[in-house]
C-alpha positions as CSV (number, residue, x, y, z in Angstrom):
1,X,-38.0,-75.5,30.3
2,X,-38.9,-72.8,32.8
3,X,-35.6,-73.0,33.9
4,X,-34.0,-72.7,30.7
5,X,-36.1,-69.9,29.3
6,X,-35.0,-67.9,33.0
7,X,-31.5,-68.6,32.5
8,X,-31.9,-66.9,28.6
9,X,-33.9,-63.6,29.5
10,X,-30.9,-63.3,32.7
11,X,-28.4,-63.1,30.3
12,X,-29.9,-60.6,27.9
13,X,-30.5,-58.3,30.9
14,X,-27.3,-58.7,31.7
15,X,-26.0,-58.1,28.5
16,X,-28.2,-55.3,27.7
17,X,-27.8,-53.1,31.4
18,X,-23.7,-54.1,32.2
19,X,-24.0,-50.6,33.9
20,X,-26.2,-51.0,36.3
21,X,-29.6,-49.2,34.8
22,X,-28.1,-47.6,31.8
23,X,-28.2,-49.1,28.4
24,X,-25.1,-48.7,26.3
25,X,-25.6,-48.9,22.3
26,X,-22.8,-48.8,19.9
27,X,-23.5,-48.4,15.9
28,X,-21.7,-46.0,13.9
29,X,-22.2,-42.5,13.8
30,X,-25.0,-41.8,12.0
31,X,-22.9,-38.6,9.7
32,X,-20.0,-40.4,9.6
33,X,-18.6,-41.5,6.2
34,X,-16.0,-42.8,4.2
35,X,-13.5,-40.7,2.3
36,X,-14.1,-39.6,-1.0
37,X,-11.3,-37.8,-3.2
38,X,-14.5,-37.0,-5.3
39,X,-15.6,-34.6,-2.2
40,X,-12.6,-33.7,-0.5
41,X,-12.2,-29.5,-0.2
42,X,-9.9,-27.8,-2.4
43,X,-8.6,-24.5,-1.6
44,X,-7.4,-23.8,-4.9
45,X,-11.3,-23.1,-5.6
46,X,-12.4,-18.9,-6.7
47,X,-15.6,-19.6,-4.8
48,X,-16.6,-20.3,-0.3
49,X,-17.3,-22.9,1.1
50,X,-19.1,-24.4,4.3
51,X,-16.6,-25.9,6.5
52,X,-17.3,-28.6,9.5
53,X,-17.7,-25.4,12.0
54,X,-20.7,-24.2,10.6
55,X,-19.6,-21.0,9.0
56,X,-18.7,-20.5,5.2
57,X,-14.7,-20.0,4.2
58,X,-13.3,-18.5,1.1
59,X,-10.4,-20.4,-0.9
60,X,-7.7,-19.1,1.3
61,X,-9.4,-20.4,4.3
62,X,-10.6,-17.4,5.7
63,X,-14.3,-16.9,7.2
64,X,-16.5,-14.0,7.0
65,X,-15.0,-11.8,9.9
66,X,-11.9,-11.3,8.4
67,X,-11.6,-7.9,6.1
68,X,-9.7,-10.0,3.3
69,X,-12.6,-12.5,2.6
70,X,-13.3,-13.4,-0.4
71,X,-10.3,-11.4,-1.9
72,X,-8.3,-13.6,-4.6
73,X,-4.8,-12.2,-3.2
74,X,-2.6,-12.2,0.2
75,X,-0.6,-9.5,0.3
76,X,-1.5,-6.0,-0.5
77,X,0.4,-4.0,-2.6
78,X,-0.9,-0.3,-2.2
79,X,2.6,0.8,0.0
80,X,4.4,-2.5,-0.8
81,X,6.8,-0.8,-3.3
82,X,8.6,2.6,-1.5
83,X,7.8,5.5,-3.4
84,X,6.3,3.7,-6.0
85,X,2.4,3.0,-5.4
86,X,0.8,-0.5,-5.8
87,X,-2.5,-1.2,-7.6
88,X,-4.7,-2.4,-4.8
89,X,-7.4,-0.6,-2.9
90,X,-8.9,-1.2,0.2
91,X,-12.0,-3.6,0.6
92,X,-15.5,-1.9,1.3
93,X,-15.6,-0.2,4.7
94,X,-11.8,-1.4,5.3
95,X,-10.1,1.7,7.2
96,X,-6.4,2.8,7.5
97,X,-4.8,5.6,9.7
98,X,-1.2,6.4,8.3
99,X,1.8,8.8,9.0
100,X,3.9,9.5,6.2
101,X,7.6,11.6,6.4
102,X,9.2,12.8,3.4
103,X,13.1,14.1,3.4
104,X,14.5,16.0,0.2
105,X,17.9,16.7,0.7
106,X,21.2,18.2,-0.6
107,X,21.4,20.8,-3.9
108,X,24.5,21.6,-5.5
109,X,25.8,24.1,-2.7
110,X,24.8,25.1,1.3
111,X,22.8,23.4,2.7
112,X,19.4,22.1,1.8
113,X,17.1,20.1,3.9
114,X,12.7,19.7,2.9
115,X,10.9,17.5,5.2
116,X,6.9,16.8,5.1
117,X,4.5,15.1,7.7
118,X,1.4,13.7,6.6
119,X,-1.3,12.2,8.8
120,X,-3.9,10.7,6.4
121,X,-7.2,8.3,7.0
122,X,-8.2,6.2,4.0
123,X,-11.6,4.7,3.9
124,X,-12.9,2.0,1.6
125,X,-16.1,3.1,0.1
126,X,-16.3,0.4,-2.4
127,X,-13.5,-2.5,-3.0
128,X,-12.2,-0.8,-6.6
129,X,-12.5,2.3,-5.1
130,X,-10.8,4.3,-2.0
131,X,-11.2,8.2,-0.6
132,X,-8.8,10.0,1.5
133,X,-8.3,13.1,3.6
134,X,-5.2,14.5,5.1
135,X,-3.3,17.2,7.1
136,X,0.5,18.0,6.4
137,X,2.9,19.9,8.6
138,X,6.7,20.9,6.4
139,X,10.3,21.9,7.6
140,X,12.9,23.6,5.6
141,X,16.5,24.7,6.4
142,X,17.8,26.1,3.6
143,X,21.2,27.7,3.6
144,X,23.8,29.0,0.7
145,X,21.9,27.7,-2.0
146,X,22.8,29.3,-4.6
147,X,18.9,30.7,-6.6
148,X,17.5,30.5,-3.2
149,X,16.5,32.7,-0.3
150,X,17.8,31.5,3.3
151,X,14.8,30.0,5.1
152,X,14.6,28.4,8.7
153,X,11.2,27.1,9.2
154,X,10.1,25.1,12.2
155,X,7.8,22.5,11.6
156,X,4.4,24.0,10.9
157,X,0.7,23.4,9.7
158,X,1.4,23.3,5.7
159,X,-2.0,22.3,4.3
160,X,-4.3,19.9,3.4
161,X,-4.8,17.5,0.8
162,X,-7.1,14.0,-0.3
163,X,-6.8,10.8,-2.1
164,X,-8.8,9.3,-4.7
165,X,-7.9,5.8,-6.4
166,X,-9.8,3.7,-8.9
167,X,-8.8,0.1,-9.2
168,X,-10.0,-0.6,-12.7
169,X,-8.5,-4.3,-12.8
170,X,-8.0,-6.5,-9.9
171,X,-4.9,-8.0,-9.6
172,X,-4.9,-11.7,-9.3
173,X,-2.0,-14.5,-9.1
174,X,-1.7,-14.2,-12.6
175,X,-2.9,-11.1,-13.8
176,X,-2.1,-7.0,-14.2
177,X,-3.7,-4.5,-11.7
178,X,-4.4,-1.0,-13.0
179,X,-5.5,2.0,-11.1
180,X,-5.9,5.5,-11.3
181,X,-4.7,7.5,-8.5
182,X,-5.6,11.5,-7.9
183,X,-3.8,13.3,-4.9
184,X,-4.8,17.0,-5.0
185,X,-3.5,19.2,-2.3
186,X,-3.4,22.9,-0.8
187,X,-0.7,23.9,0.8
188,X,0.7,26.9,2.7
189,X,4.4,26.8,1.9
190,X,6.1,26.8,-1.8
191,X,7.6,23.0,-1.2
192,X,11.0,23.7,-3.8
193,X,11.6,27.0,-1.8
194,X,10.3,27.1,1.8
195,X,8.7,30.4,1.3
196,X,5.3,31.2,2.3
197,X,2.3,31.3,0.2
198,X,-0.3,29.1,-1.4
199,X,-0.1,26.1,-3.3
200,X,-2.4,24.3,-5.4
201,X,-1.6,21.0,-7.1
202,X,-2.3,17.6,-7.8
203,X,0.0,14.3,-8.0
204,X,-1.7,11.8,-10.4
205,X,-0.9,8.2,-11.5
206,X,-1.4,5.5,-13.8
207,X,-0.8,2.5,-11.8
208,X,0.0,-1.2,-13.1
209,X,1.4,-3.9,-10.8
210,X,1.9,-7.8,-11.1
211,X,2.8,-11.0,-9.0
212,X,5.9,-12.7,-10.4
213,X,6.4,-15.2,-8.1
214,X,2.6,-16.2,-5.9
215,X,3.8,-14.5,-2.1
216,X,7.1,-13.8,-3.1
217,X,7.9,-11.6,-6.1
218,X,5.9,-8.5,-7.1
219,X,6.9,-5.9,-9.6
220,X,5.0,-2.5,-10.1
221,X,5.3,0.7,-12.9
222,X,3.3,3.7,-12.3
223,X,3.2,6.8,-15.0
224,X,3.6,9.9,-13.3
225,X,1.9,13.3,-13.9
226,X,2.1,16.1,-11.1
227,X,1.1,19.8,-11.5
228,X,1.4,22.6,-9.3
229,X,0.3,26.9,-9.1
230,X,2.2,28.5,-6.4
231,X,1.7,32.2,-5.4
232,X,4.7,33.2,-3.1
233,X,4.3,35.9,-0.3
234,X,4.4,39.3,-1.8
235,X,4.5,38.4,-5.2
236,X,2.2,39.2,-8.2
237,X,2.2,36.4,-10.7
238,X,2.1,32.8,-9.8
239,X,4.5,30.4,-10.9
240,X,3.2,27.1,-13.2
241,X,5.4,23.9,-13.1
242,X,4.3,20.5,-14.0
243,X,6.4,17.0,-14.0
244,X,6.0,13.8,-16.0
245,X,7.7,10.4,-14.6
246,X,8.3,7.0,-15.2
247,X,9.0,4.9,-12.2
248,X,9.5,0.7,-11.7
249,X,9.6,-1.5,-8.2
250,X,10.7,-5.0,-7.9
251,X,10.8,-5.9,-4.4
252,X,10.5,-9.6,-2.6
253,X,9.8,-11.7,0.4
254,X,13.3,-12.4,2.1
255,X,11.5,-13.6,5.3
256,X,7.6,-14.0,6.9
257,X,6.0,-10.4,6.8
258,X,9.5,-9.0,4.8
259,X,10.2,-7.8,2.3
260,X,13.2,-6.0,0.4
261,X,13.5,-4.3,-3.4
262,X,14.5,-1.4,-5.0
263,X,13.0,1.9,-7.0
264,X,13.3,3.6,-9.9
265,X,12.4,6.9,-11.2
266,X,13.2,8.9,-13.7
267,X,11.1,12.3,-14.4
268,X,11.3,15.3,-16.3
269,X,10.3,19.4,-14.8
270,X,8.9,21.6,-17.2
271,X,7.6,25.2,-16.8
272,X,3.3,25.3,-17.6
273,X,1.3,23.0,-16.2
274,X,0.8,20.9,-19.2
275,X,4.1,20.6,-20.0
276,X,5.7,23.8,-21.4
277,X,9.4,24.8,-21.7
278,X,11.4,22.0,-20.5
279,X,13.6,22.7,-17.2
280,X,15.6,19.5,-16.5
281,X,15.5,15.8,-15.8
282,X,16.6,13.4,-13.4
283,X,17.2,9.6,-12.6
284,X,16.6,7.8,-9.3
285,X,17.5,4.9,-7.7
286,X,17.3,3.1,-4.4
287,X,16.4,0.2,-2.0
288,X,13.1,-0.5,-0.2
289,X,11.9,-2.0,2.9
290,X,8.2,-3.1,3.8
291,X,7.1,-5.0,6.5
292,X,3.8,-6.3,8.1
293,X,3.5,-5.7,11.8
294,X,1.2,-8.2,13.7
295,X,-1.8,-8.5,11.9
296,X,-3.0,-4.9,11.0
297,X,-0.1,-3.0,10.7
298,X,2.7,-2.0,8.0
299,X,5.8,-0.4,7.8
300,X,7.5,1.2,4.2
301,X,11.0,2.5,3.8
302,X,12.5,3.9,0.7
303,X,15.7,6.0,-0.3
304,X,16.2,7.0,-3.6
305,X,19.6,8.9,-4.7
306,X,20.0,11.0,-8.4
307,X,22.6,9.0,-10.5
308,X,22.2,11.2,-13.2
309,X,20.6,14.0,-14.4
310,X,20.6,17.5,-16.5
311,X,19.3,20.8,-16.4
312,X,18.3,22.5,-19.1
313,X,20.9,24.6,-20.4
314,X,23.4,23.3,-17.9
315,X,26.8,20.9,-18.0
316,X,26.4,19.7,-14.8
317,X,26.1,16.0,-14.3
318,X,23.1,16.2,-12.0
319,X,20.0,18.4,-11.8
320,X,20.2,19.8,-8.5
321,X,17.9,23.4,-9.4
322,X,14.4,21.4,-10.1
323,X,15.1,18.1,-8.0
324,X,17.1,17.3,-5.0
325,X,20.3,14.8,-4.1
326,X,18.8,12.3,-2.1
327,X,15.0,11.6,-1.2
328,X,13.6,9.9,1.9
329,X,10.6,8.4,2.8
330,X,8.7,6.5,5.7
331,X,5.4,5.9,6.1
332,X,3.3,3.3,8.9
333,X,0.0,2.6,9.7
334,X,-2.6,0.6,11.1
335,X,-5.8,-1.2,9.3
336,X,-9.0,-1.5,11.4
């Protein structure tokens, strides 16, 4: 009996230490479980959260750190469309650093060439609602225009301006986003002219923009109100313009972090600033280009050309006295 007993406790040592003094349990994890469609994560929820690393995730997958969390859309729009503006605004204490070039070239004689620099810094103070501060620098070469004075100006300090916009609907996948946009300026040069002097103006928009396609197809329409005082060198009296425009983007993804459309615009010059004797009027249309650069940065491209156009009291085709031939524009930054 002894015996037998001996031989039983041996074997459930044995069985119990195989590795020498260790003991080696097996059960199941005590967290694991089975699947449950009724629990699995959907990403397709509005509202974070907690993942298996600890930290909570937003329904696009992306965790606290990043400056997009919690935001309902991917791509932003605010540069997406050329020289049309989008409807979103930077997120709260987002920051952007940008350099902008403008080219206005070619009247109806000589030669006519208007370039602008702009180095601007955007900071989001709240998510619906961004401030900016500039500096500009301008070039003209203006030759043979008839109406014009010759001017040759390197390029040269011109001014400085800000940037206030007011997103007053978000845009989601299947929504309209509208914002208010207020650029005022002072300047040093008269931009139409070249000639020396002060400016003060203000470019202001009504912006409305939509997603067509989730990721792929965006359209955007802004309304267009700009108004200007300029006082040239030597003069006595200051001149008063103002402009009213209508302008439409469509522009799409043709590859990751691409994406390719067109602009139009079509805007009307009166004398006043709140839109006195009218001047002339102009149509414009051209391609776009906007691409993402790694993961903070962005380049926009835009030419627009006048198709067609009239100046007040003229029978030319095209107004080439209160708008140019061709207009230019690139602008790139960074976000940090």
């Amino acid at each position: 009996m002894l015996a037998v007993c001996g031989t039983i406790v041996g074997e459930a040592a044995a069985q119990a230490q195989p590795f020498g003094q260790e003991t080696v349990q097996t059960r199941p994890p005590r967290y694991q479980r089975a699947p449950n469609p009724a629990y699995r994560h959907n990403h397709s929820h509005a509202h974070a959260h907690p993942h298996n690393d600890g930290r909570v995730h937003d329904h696009q997958d992306r965790h606290p750190e990043d400056r997009h969390f919690g935001h309902a859309h991917g791509i932003e729009t605010e540069f997406l469309f050329g020289f049309i503006a989008g409807s979103d605004t930077h997120h709260r204490g987002e920051k952007t650093a940008s350099i902008e070039i403008v080219g206005r070239i070619g009247k109806r004689d000589g030669r006519y060439e208007a370039f602008s620099k702009k180095l601007e810094f955007v900071y989001g103070i709240a998510d619906s609602f961004n401030a900016a501060i500039s500096v500009s620098a301008a070039r003209h070469r203006i030759v043979g225009v008839t109406g014009f004075d010759d001017v040759n100006n390197g390029l040269a300090f011109n001014g400085i301006g800000g940037e206030f916009r007011w997103n007053l609907a978000k845009r989601t996948a299947n929504g309209i986003g509208v914002t208010l946009h207020f650029e005022p300026v002072i300047q040093r040069h008269n931009e139409l002219s070249g000639l020396r002097g002060r400016k003060y103006g203000a470019e202001n928009k009504l912006i409305f923009d939509t997603e067509l396609l989730k990721d792929r197809l965006f359209a955007a329409f802004n309304l267009q109100y700009e108004v200007e005082r300029v006082l040239e060198a030597g003069g006595t009296e200051w001149e008063k313009g103002s402009k009213l425009g209508l302008a439409f983007a469509l522009t799409g993804r043709v590859a990751p972090n691409l994406y390719l459309g067109f602009n139009a615009q079509y805007q009307r010059a009166y004398e006043g600033l709140l839109f006195g004797e009218f001047t002339g009027e102009a149509l414009y249309l051209g391609p776009t280009l906007f691409a993402k650069i790694g993961d903070n940065g962005f380049l926009s491209l835009a030419w627009n050309r006048q198709v067609w156009g009239e100046e007040a009291g003229g029978i030319a085709r095209l107004d080439l006295a209160n708008f140019e031939r061709d207009l230019f524009r690139m602008k790139a930054g960074i976000e940090f």
